[in-house]
C-alpha positions in Angstrom: 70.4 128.5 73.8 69.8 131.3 76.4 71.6 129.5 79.4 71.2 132.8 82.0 68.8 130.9 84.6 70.7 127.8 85.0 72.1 127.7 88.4 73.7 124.2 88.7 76.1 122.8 86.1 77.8 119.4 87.1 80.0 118.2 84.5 82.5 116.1 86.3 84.4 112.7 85.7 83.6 112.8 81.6 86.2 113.7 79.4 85.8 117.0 78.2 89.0 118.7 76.7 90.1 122.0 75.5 89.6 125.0 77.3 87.0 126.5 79.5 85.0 129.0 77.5 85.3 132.6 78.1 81.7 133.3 78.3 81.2 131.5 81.4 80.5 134.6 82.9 77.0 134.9 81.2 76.3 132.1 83.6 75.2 134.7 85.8 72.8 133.0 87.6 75.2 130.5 88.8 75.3 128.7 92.2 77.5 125.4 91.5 80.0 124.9 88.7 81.7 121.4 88.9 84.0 120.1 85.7 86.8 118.3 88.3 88.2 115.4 86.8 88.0 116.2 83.0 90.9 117.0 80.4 90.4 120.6 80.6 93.5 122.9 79.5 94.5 126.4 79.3 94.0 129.2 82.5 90.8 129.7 84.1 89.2 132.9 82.2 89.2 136.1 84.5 85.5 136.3 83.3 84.1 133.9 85.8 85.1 136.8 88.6 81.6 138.0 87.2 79.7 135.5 88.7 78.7 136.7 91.9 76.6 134.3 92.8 79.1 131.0 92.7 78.8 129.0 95.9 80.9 126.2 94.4 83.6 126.0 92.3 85.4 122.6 91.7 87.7 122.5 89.3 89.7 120.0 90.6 92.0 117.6 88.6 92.4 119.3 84.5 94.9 120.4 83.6 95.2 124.1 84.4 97.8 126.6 83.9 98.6 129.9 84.9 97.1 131.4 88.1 94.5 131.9 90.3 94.0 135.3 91.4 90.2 136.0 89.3 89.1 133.3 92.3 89.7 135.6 95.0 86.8 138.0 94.0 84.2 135.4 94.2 82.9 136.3 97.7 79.9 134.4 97.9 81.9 131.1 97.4 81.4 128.0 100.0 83.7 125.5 98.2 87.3 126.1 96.4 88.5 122.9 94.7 91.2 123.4 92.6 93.7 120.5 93.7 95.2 118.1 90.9 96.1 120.7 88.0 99.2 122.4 86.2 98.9 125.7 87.4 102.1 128.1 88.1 101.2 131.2 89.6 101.9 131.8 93.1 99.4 133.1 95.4 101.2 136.1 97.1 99.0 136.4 100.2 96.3 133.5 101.0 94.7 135.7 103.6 94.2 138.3 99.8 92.6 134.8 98.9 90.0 134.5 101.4 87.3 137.2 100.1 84.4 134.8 101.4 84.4 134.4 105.1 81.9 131.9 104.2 84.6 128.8 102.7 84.0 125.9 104.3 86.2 123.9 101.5 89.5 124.7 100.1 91.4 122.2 97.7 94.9 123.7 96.2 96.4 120.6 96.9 99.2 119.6 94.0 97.1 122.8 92.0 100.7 123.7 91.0 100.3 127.2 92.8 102.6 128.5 95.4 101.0 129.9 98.7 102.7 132.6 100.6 101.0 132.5 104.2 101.9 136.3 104.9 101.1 138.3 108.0 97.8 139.7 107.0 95.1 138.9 109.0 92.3 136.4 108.8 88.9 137.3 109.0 88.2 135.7 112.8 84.7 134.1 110.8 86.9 132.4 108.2 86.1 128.9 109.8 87.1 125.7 107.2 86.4 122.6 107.9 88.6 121.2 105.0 91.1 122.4 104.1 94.2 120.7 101.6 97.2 122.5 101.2 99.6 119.8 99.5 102.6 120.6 98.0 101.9 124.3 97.7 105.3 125.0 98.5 104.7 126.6 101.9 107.9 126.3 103.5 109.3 127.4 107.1 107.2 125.8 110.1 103.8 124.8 110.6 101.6 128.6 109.5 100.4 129.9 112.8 96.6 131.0 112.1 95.7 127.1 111.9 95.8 127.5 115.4 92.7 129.4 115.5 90.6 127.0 113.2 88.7 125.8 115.2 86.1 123.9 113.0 88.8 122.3 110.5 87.9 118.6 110.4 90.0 118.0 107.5 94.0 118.8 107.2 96.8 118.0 105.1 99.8 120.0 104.6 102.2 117.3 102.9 105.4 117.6 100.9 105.8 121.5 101.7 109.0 121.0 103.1 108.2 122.4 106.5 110.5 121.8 109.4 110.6 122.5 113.0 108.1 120.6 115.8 104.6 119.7 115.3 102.9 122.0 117.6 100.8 121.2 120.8 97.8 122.9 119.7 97.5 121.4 116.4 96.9 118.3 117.8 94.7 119.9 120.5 92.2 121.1 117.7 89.1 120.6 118.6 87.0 118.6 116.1 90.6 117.8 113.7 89.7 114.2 112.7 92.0 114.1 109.7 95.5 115.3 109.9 98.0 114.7 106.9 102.1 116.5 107.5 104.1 113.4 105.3 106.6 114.5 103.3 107.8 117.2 105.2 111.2 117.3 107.4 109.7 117.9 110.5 111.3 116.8 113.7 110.7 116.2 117.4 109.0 113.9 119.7 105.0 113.1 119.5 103.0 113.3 122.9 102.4 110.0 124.5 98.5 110.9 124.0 96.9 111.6 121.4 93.2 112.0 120.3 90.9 113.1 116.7 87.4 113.4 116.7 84.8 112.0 114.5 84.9 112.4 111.1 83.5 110.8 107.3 86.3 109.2 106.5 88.3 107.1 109.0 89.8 109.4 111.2 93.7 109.0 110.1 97.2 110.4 111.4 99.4 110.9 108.7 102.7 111.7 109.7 104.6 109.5 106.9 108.6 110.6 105.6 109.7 112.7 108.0 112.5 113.3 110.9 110.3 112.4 113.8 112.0 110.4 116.7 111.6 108.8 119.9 108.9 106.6 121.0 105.8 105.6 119.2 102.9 106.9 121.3 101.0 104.6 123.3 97.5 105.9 123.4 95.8 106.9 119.9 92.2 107.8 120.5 89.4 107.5 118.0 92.0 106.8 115.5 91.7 104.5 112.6 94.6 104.8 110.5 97.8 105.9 111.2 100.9 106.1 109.2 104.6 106.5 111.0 106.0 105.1 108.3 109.8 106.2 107.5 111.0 108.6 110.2 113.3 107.7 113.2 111.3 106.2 115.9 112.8 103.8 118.1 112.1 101.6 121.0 109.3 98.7 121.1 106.0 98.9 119.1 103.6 100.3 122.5 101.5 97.2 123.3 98.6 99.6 123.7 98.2 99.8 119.4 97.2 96.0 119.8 94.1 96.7 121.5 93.3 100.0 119.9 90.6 101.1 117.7 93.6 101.5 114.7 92.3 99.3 111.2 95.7 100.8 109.0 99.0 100.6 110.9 102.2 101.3 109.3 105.4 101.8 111.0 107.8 100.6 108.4 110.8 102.0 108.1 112.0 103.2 111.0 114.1 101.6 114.3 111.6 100.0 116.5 113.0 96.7 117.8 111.8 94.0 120.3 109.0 91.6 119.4 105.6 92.6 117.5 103.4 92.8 120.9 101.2 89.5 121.3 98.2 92.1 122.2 97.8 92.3 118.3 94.2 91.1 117.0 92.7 91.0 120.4 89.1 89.5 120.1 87.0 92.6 119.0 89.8 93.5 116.8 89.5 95.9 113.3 92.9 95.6 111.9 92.8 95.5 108.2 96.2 96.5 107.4 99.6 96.0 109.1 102.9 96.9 108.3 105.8 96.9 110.5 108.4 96.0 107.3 112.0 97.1 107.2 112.5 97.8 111.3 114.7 95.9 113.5 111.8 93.7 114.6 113.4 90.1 116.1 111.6 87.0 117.7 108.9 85.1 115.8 105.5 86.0 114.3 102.6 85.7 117.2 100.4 83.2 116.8 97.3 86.1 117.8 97.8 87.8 114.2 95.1 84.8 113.0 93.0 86.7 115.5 92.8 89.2 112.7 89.7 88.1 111.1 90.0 91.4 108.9 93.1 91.5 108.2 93.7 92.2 104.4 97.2 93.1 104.1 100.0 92.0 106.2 103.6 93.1 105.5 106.5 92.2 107.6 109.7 92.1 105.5 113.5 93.8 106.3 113.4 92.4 110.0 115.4 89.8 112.0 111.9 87.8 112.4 113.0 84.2 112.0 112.1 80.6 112.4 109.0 78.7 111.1 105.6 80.9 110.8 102.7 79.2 112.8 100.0 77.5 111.4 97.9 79.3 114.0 97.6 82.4 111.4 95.0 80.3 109.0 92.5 82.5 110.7 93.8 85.4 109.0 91.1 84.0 106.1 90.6 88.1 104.8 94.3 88.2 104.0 94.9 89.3 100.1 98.6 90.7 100.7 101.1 88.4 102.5 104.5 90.2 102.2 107.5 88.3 104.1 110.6 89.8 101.7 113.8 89.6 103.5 113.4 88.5 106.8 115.0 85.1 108.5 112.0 82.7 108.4 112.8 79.0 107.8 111.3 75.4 106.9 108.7 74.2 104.4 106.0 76.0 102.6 103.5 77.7 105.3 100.9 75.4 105.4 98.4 78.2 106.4 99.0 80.3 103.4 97.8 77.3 101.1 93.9 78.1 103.1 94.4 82.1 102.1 91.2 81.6 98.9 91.1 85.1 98.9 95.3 85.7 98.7 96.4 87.6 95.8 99.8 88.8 96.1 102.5 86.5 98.0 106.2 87.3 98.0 108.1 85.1 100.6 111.6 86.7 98.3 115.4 86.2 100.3 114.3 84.2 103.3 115.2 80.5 104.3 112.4 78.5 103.5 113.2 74.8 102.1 111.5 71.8 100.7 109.2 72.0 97.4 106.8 73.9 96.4 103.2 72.2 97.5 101.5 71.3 94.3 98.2 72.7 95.7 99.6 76.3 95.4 97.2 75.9 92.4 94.3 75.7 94.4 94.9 79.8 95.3 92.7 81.0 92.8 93.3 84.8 93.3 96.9 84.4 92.9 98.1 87.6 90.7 101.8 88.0 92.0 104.2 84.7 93.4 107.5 86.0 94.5 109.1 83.0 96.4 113.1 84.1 95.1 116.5 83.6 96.6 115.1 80.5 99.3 116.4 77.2 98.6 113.0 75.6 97.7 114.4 72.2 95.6 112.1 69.6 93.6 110.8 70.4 90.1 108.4 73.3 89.7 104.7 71.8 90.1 102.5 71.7 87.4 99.4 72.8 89.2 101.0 76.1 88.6 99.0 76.1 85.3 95.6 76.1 87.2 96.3 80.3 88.2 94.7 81.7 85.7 94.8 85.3 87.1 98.7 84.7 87.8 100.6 87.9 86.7 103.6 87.8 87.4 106.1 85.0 88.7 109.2 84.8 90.3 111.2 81.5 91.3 114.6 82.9 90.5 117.4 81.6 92.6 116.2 78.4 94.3 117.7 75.1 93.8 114.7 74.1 91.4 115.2 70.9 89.1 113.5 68.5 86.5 111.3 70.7 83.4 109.4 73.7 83.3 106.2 72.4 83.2 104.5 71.6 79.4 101.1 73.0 80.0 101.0 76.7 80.0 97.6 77.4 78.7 96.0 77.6 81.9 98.0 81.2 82.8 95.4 83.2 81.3 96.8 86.6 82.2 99.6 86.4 80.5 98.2 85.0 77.3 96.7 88.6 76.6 98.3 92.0 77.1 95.5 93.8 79.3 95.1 97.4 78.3 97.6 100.1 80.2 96.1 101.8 83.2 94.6 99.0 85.1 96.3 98.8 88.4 97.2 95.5 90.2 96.2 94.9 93.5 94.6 95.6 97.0 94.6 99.0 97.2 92.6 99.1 100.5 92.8 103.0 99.9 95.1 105.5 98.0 95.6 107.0 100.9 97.2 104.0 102.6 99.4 101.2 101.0 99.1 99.2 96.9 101.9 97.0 95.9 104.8 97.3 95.0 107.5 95.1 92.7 111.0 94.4 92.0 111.6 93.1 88.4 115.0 92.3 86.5 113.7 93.6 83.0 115.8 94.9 79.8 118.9 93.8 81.7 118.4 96.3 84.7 116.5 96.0 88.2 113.9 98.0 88.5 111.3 98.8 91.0 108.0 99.0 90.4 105.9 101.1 93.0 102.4 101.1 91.2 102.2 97.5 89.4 100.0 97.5 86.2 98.6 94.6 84.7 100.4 95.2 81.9 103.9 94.3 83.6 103.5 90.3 83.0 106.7 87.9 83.9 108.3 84.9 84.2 111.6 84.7 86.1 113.0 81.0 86.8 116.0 82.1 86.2 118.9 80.8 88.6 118.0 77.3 89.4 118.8 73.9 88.0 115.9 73.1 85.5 116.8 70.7 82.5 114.8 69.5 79.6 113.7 71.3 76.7 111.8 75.0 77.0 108.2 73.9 76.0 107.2 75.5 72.7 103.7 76.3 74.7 105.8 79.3 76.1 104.7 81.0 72.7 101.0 81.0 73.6 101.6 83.5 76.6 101.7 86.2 74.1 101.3 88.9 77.4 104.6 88.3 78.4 106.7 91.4 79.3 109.3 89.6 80.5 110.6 86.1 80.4 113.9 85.0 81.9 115.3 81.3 82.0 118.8 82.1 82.4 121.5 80.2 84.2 120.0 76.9 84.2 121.1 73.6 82.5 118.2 74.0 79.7 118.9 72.0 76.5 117.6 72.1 72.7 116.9 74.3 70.1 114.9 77.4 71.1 111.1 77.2 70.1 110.0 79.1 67.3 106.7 79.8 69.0 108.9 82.7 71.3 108.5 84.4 68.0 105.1 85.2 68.4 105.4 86.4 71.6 104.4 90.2 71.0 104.3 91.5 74.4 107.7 90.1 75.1 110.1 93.3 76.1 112.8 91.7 77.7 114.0 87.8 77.0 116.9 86.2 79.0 118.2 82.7 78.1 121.6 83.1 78.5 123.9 80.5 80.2 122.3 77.6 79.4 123.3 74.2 77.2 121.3 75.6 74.3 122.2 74.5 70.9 120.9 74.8 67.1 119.8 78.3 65.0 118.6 81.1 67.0 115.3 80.9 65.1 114.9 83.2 62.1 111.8 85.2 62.9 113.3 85.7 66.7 116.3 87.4 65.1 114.4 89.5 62.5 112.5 90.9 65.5 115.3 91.6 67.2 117.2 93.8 64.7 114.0 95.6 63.5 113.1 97.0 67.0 117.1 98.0 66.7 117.0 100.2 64.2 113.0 101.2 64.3 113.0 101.8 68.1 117.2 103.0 69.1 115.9 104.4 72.2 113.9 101.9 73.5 115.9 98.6 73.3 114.4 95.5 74.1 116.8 93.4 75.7 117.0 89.5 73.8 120.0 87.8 75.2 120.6 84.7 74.5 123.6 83.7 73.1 126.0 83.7 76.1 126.7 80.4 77.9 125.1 78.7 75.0 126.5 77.5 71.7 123.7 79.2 69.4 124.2 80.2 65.6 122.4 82.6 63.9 
């Protein structure tokens, strides 16, 4: 088939592998080449320099190797998107690169190639307007000729280890509307004012794992999301974000103190994510955050915030993220997270709160992730539990829980199945901004899970006072990853129907009043994946604290 006329080829997001062919050059005709997203392999071939007339080139997210350098004799081309692959070469001048004054895109971001910004000279018409530079290894301080962009909309230069001050003038560019520097060590004090300008995407400030200090500016204009998280601010959150045009905030991790400002989810307000976690925030939660009509995901944890959370925040009704881990807060069950329909990950973990769990915790429907450990909730664990069927993962370790673990399990339809790998959990709002994250005691170890697939099932009830017999309908939630019921005063013979738990990676029974044969099929299992899998143990312990034979 004589291809030589065809001037657009879009192949993009299938899942195309091998290699690109060498021929491509007999493509002479064309204009736009896009394959991003595939499985391609391999280098790019030094043929498609031939194509003189390629205005757009995205290759974006393969899995490239080797270099780059047959790109930089395309000089017609508009759009550069190479971001996302496996390549090694290092790119020894990026003015060499820049044979088209024409780019208006360039996309090397976590290409694998490292850029040298030299001291050659830009061509003054070389004029971006996006232009991604992540993790290309640039090193040294903020390059210089960004200063004369003066049409770049779109920014990010993250983990390139650059150091030194933010400059004045980047932040004076005049149509910037997207600026990302995290992961960088970069240092020094931000203006009190600062302003982007209009852009696609919400206009964001990304300034996220860095050395920054002092105070948190007061006046953001025409900006939507902004990330401080996990530099060295200090002082009180500026009571000016409150009534802002910001709909992401995080400052977590940090050292602001003082009170979370009361000007929070003012009447007009857009805030859809918040998160002021792990600062040295004090007082109580304002009663104004169920202002926040929009408000999706809410994470305060790692302060001194104490005392009883207000009732007042049931007009948060958006909220799909309630994250209180660590903090000092006290009494009963919220009331107002029992009206959150829409709430699908809860983790109340290492505060004070007391009394039982409300039965109607089964009326939360979205309910994917229950973290509610190390409290000193008492009463027996309520059976409306069984109602979540899109419960994930549970966690009511370290209470002072009593009576049974409830009979009927065959409501907890997640974790009857094993859902297929891949499928991430929760309210990612955007990649850009925040998912969720979890801690799980699994094979014996604590580990922490930043990206939470649905794969990663559990039960942890572990650390309480719960009696009776383990209810052989454990067995149907065949999902399970992990299971723990340690150190409790369970009795009986161990079900059989654990056996046919397949999922199950990790099991923990130990210290319990356990008696009878460890069942047959259970310890089969246990020695196979011994000596079939040695380095990749599953942890079954059981037989400590109990008086099991085998």
């Amino acid at each position: 088939m004589n291809l030589s006329k065809l001037e657009i080829l879009a192949l993009d997001f299938n899942n195309i592998t091998d290699h690109l062919w060498s021929d491509i050059s007999k493509l002479k005709n064309l204009r736009l080449l896009n394959i991003m997203q595939n499985s391609l392999q391999g280098s790019i071939p030094s043929s498609i320099r031939n194509i003189s007339s390629l205005q757009y080139l995205s290759l974006a997210g393969n899995h490239f190797t080797g270099n780059s350098g047959c790109i930089s004799q395309l000089s017609r081309l508009k759009y550069l998107m190479l971001s996302s692959n496996n390549m090694n070469g290092m790119i020894e001048s990026f003015a060499s690169l820049i044979k088209s004054s024409n780019l208006e895109m360039i996309a090397l971001g976590f290409s694998g190639l490292t850029v040298k910004v030299d001291q050659n000279p830009f061509p003054p018409s070389f004029q971006p307007q996006y232009l991604d530079l992540n993790a290309c290894l640039l090193g040294g301080t903020i390059p210089d000729f960004i200063s004369n962009l003066t049409q770049v909309r779109f920014l990010t230069l993250s983990h390139n280890n650059l150091s030194g001050s933010i400059p004045s003038w980047l932040l004076k560019l005049p149509k910037l509307g997207y600026l990302d520097l995290s992961s960088n060590q970069l240092q020094g004090v931000l203006p009190p004012h600062i302003e982007l300008h209009s852009f696609e995407l919400p206009t964001t400030l990304n300034l996220a794992s860095n050395q920054l200090r002092g105070s948190i500016p007061p006046l953001l204009e025409n900006v939507e999301a902004v990330d401080f998280s996990g530099n060295n601010f200090t002082g009180y959150i500026p009571l000016e974000l409150g009534i802002g045009e910001v709909k992401y905030l995080s400052l977590s991790g940090n050292k602001l103190h003082g009170q979370i400002p009361s000007s929070f989810c003012h009447s007009n307000n857009k805030l859809m994510l918040l998160d002021l976690s792990n600062n040295s925030l004090e007082g109580t939660v304002p009663t104004s955050l169920g202002n926040c009509t929009s408000l999706i995901f809410l994470k305060l944890g790692g302060n001194n915030l104490g005392g009883e959370f207000p009732d007042g925040l049931e007009g948060a009704k958006s909220l799909s993220f309630l994250d209180l881990t660590g903090s000092h807060f006290g009494g009963p069950f919220p009331g107002f997270i029992l009206k959150l329909q829409d709430l699908g990950v809860l983790k109340l973990g290492y505060n004070r709160f007391q009394g039982k769990i409300p039965p109607s915790i089964g009326d939360l429907q979205n309910l994917r992730i229950l973290v509610l450990e190390s409290n000193f909730f008492n009463g027996s664990i309520p059976p409306e539990i069984n109602k979540l069927e899109k419960l994930q993962y549970v966690d009511l370790s370290s209470n002072k829980l009593s009576g049974s673990i409830p009979e009927r399990l065959d409501g907890l339809k997640m974790m009857r199945t094993r859902p297929q790998d891949g499928n991430l959990l929760g309210y990612v709002i955007s990649s850009m901004y925040t998912g969720v994250e979890l801690d799980m005691v699994s094979n014996g170890l604590f580990q922490k899970y930043e990206v939470v697939r649905t794969y990663l099932n559990g039960i942890d009830f572990s650390a309480n006072s719960l009696t009776g017999n383990i209810p052989s309908e454990i067995g149907l939630l065949k999902g399970l990853y992990m299971l723990n019921l340690s150190h409790n005063q369970l009795f009986g013979e161990i079900p059989i129907t654990i056996s046919e738990m397949s999922g199950l990676e990790s099991l923990d029974l130990s210290f319990n009043n356990l008696s009878g044969n460890i069942p047959t099929a259970i310890h089969f299992w246990t020695i196979s994946l011994l000596l079939t899998y040695p380095t990749t143990i599953s942890v079954v312990e059981f037989q400590q604290g109990n008086t099991l034979t085998q």
